[in-house]
PDB file of N, CA, C, O and CB in Angstrom:
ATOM      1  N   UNK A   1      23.376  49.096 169.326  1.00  0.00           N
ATOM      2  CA  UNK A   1      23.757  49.043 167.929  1.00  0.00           C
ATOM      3  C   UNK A   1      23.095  50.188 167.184  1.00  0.00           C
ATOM      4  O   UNK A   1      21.908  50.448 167.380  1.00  0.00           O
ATOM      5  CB  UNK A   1      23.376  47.689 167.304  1.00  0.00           C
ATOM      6  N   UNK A   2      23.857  50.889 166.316  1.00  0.00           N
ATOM      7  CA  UNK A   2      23.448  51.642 165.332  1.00  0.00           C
ATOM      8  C   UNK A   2      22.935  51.241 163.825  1.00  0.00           C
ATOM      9  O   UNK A   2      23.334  50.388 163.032  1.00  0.00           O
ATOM     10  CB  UNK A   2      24.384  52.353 165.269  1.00  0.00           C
ATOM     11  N   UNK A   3      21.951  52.150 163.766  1.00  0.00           N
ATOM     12  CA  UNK A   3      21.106  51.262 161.939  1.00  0.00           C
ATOM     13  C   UNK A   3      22.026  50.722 161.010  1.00  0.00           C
ATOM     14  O   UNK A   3      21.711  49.742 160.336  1.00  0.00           O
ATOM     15  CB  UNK A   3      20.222  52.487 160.661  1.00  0.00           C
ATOM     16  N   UNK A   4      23.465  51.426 160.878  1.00  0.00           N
ATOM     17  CA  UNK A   4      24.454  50.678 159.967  1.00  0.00           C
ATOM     18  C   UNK A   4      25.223  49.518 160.151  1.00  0.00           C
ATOM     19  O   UNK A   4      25.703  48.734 159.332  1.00  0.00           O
ATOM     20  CB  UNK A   4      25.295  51.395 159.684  1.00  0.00           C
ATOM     21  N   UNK A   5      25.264  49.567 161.889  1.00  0.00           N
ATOM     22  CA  UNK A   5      25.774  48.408 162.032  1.00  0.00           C
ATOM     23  C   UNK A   5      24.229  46.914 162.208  1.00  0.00           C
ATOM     24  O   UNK A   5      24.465  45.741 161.920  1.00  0.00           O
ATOM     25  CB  UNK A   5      26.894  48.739 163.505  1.00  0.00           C
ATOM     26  N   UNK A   6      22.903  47.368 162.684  1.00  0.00           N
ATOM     27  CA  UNK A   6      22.269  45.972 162.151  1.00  0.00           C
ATOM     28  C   UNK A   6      21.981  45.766 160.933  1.00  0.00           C
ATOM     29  O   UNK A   6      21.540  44.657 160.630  1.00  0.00           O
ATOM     30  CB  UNK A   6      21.139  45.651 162.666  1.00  0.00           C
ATOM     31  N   UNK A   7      22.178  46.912 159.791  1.00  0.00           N
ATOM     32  CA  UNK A   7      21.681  46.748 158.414  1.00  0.00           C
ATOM     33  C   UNK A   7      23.258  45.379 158.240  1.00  0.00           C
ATOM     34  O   UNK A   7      23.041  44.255 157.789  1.00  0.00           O
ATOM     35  CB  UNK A   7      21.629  48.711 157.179  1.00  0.00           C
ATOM     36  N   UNK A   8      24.280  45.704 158.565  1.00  0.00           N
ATOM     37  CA  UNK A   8      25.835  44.712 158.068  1.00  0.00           C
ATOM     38  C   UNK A   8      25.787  43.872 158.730  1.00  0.00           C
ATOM     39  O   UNK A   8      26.652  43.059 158.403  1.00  0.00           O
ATOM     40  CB  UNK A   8      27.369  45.188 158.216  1.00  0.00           C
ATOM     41  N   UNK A   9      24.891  43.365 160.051  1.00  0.00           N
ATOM     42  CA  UNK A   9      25.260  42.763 160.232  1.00  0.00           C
ATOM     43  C   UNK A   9      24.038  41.230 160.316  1.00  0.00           C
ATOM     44  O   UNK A   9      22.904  41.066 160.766  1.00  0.00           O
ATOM     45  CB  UNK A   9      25.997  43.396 161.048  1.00  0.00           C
ATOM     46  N   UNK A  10      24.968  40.433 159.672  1.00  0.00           N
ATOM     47  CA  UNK A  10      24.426  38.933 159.210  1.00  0.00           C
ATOM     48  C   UNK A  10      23.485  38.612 160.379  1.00  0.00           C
ATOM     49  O   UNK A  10      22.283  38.842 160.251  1.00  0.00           O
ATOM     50  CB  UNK A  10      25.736  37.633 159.038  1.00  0.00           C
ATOM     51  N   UNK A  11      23.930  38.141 161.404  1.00  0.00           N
ATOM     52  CA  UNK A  11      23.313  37.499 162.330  1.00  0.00           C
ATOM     53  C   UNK A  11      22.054  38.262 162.793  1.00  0.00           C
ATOM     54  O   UNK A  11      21.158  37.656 163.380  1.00  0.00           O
ATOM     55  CB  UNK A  11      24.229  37.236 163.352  1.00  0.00           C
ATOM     56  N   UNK A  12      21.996  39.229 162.605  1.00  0.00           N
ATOM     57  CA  UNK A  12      20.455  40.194 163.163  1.00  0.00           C
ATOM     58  C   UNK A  12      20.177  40.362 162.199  1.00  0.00           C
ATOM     59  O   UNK A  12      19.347  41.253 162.016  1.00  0.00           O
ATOM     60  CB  UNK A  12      20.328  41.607 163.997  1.00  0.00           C
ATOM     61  N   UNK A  13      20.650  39.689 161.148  1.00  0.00           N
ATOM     62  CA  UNK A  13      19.348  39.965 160.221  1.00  0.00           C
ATOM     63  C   UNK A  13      19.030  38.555 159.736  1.00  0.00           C
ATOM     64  O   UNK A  13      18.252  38.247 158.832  1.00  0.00           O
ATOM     65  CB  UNK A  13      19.621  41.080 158.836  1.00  0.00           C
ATOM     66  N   UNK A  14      19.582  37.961 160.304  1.00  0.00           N
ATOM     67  CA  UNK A  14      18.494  36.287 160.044  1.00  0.00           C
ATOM     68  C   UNK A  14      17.968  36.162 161.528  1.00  0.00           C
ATOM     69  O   UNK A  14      17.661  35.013 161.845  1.00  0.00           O
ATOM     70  CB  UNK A  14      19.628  34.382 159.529  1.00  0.00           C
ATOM     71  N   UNK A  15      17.817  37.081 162.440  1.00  0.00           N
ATOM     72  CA  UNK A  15      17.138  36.745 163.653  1.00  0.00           C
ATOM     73  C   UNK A  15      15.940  37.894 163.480  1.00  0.00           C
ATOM     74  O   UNK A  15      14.834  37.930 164.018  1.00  0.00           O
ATOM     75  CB  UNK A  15      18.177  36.848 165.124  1.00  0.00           C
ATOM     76  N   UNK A  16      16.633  38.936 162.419  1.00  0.00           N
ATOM     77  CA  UNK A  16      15.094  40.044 162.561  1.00  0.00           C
ATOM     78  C   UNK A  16      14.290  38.988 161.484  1.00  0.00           C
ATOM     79  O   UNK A  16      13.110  38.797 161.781  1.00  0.00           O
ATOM     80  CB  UNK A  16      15.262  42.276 161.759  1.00  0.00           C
ATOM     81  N   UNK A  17      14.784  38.290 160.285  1.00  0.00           N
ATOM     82  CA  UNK A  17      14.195  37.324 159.121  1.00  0.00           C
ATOM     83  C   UNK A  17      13.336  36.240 159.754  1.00  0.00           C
ATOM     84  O   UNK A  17      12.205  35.896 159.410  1.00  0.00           O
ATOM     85  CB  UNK A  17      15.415  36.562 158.230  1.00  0.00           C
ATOM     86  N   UNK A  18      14.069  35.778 160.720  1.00  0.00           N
ATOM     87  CA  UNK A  18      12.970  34.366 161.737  1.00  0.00           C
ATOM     88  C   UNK A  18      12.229  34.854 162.648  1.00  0.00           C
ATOM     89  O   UNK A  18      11.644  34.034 163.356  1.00  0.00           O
ATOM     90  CB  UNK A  18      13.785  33.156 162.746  1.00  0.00           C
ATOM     91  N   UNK A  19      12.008  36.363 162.929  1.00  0.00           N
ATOM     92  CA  UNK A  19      11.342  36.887 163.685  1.00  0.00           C
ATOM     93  C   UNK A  19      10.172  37.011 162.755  1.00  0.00           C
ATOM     94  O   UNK A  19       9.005  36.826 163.099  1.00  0.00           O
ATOM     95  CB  UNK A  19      11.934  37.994 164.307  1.00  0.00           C
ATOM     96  N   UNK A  20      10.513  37.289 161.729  1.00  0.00           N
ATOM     97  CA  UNK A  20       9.432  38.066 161.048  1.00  0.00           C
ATOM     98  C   UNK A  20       8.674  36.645 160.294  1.00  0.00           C
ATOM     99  O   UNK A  20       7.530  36.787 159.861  1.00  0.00           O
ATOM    100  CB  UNK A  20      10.134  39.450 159.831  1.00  0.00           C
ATOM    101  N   UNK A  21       9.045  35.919 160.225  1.00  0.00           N
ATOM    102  CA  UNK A  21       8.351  34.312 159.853  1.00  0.00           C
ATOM    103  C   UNK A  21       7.621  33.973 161.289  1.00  0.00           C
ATOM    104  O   UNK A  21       6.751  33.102 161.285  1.00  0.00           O
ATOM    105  CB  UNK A  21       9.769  32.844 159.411  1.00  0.00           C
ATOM    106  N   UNK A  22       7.813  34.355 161.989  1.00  0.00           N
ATOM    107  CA  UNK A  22       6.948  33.837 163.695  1.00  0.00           C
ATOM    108  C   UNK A  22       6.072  35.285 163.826  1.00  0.00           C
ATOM    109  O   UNK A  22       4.856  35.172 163.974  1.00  0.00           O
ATOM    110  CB  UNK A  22       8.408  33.563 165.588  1.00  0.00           C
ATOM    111  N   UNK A  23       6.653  36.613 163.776  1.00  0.00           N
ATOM    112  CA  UNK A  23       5.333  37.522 163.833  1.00  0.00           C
ATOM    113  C   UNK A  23       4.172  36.883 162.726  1.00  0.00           C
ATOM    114  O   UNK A  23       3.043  36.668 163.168  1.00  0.00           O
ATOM    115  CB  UNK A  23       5.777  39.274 163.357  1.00  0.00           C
ATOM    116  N   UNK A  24       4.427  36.630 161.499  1.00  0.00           N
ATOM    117  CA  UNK A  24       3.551  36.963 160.227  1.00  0.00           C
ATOM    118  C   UNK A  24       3.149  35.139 160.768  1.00  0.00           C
ATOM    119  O   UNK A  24       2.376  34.826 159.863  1.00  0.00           O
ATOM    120  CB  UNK A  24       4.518  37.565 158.202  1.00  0.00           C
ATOM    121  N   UNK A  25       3.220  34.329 161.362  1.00  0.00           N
ATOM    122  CA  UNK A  25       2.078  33.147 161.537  1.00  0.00           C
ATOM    123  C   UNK A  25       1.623  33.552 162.835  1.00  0.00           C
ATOM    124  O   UNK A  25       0.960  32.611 163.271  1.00  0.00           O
ATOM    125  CB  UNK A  25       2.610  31.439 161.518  1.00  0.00           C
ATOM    126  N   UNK A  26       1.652  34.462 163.644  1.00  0.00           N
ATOM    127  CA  UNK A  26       0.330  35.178 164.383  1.00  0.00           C
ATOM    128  C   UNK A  26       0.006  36.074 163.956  1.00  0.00           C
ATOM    129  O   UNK A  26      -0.719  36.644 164.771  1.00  0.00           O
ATOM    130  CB  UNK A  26       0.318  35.569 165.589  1.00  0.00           C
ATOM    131  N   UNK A  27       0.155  36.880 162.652  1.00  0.00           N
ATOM    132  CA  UNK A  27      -0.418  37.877 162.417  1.00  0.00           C
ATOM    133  C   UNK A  27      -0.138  39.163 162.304  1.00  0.00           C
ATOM    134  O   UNK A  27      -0.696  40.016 161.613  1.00  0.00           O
ATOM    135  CB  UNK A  27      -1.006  37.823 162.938  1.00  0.00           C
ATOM    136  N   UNK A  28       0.834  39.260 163.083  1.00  0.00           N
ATOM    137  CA  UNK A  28       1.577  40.693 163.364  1.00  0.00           C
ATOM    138  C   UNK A  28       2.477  40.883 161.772  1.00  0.00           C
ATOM    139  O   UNK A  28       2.546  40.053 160.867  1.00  0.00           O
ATOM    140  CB  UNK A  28       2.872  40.569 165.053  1.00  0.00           C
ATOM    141  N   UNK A  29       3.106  42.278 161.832  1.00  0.00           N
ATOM    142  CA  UNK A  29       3.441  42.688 160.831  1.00  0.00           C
ATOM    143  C   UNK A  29       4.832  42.869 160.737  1.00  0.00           C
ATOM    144  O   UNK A  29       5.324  43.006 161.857  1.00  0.00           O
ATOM    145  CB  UNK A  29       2.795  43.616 160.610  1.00  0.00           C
ATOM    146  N   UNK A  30       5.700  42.924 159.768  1.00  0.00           N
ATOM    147  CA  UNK A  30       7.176  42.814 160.071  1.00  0.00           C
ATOM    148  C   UNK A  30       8.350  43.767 160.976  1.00  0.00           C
ATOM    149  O   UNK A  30       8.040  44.953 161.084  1.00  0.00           O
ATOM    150  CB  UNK A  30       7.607  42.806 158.860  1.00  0.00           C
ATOM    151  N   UNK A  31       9.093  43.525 161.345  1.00  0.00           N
ATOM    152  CA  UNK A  31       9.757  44.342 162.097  1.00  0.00           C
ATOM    153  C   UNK A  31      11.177  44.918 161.169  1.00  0.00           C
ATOM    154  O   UNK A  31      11.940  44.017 160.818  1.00  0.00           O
ATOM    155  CB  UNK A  31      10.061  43.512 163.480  1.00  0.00           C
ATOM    156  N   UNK A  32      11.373  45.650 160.962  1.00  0.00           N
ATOM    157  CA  UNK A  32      12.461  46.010 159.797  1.00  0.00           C
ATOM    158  C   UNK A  32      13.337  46.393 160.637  1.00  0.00           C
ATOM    159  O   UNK A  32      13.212  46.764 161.804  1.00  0.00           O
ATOM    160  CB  UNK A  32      12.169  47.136 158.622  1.00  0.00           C
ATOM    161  N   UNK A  33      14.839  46.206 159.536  1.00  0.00           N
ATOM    162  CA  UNK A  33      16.649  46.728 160.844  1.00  0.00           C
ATOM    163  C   UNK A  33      15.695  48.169 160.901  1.00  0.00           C
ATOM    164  O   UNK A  33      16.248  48.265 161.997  1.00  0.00           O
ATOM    165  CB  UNK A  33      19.274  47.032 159.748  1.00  0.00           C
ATOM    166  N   UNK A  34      14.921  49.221 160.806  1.00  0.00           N
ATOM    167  CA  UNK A  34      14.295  50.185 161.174  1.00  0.00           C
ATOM    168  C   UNK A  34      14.475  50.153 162.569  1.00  0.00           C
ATOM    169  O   UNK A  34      15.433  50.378 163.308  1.00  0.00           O
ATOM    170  CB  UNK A  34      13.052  50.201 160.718  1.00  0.00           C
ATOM    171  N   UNK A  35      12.820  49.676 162.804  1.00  0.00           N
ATOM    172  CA  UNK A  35      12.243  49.099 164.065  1.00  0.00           C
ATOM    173  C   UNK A  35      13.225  48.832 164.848  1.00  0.00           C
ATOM    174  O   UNK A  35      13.365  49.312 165.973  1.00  0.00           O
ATOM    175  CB  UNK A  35      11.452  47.932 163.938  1.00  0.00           C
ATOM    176  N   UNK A  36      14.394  47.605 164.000  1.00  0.00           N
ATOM    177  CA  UNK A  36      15.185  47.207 165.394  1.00  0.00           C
ATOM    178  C   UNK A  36      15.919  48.768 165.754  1.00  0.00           C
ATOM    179  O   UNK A  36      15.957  49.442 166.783  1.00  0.00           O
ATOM    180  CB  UNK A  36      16.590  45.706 165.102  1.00  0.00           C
ATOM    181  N   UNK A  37      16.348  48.920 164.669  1.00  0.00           N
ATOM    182  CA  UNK A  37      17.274  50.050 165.388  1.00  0.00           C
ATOM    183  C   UNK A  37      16.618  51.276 165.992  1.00  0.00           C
ATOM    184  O   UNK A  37      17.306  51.919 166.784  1.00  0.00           O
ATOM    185  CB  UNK A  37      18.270  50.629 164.378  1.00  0.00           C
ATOM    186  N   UNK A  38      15.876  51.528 165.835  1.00  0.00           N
ATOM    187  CA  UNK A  38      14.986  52.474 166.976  1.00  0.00           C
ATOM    188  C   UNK A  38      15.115  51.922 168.265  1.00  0.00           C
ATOM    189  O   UNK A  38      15.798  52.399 169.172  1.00  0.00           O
ATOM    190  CB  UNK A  38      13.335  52.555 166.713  1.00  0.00           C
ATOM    191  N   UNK A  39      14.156  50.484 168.330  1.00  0.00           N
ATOM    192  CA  UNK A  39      14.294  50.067 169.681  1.00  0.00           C
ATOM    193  C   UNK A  39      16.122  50.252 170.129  1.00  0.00           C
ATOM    194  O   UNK A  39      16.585  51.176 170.797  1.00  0.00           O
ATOM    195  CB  UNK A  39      13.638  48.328 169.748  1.00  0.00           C
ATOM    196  N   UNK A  40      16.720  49.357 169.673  1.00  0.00           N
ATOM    197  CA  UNK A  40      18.160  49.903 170.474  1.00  0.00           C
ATOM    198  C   UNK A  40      18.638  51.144 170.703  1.00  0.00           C
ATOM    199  O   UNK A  40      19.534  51.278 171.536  1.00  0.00           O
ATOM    200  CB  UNK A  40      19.225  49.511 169.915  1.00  0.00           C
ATOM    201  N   UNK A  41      18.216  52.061 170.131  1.00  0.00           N
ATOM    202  CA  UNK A  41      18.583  53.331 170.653  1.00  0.00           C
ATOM    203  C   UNK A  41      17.771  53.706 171.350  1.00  0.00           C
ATOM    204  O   UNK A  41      18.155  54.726 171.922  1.00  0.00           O
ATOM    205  CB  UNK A  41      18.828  54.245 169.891  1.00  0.00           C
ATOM    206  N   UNK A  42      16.382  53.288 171.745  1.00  0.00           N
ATOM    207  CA  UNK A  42      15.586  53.738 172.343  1.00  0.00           C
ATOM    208  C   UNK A  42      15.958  53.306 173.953  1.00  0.00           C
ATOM    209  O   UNK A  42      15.773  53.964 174.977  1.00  0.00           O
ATOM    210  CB  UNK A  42      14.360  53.351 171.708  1.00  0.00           C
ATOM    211  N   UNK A  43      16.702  51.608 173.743  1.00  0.00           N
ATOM    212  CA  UNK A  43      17.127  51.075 174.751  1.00  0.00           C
ATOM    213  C   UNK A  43      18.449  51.778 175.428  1.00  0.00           C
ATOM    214  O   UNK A  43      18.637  52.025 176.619  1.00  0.00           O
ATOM    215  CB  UNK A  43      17.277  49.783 174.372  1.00  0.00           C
ATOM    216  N   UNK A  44      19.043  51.947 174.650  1.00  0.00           N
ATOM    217  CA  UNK A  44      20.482  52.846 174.886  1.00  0.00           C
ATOM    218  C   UNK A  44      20.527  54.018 175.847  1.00  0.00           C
ATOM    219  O   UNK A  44      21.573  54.649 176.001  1.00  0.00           O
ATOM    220  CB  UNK A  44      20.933  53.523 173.542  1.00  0.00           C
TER     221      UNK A  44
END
C-alpha cells in the first residue's frame, strides 16, 4: 500500500488507532499512516 491509499483507507486506520491504544499502555510511542507506510514500502 501506498501513503494515500492507508491515509483513505478506514480499516487501517482503526487498526493503526487500536494499535496505538496497545503501544501507548506499554509505553511505546505512536505509529502514524507515516510509519505504516514506510514499513510497506519497505516491505514491498
Amino acid at each position: 500500500m501506498k501513503y494515500k491509499e492507508i491515509k483513505d483507507n478506514e480499516e487501517v486506520q482503526a487498526l493503526i488507532a487500536k494499535g496505538n491504544e496497545n503501544l501507548g499502555v506499554l509505553g511505546f510511542t505512536d505509529h502514524s499512516e507515516m510509519h505504516a507506510s514506510l514499513v510497506a514500502e519497505r516491505a514491498a
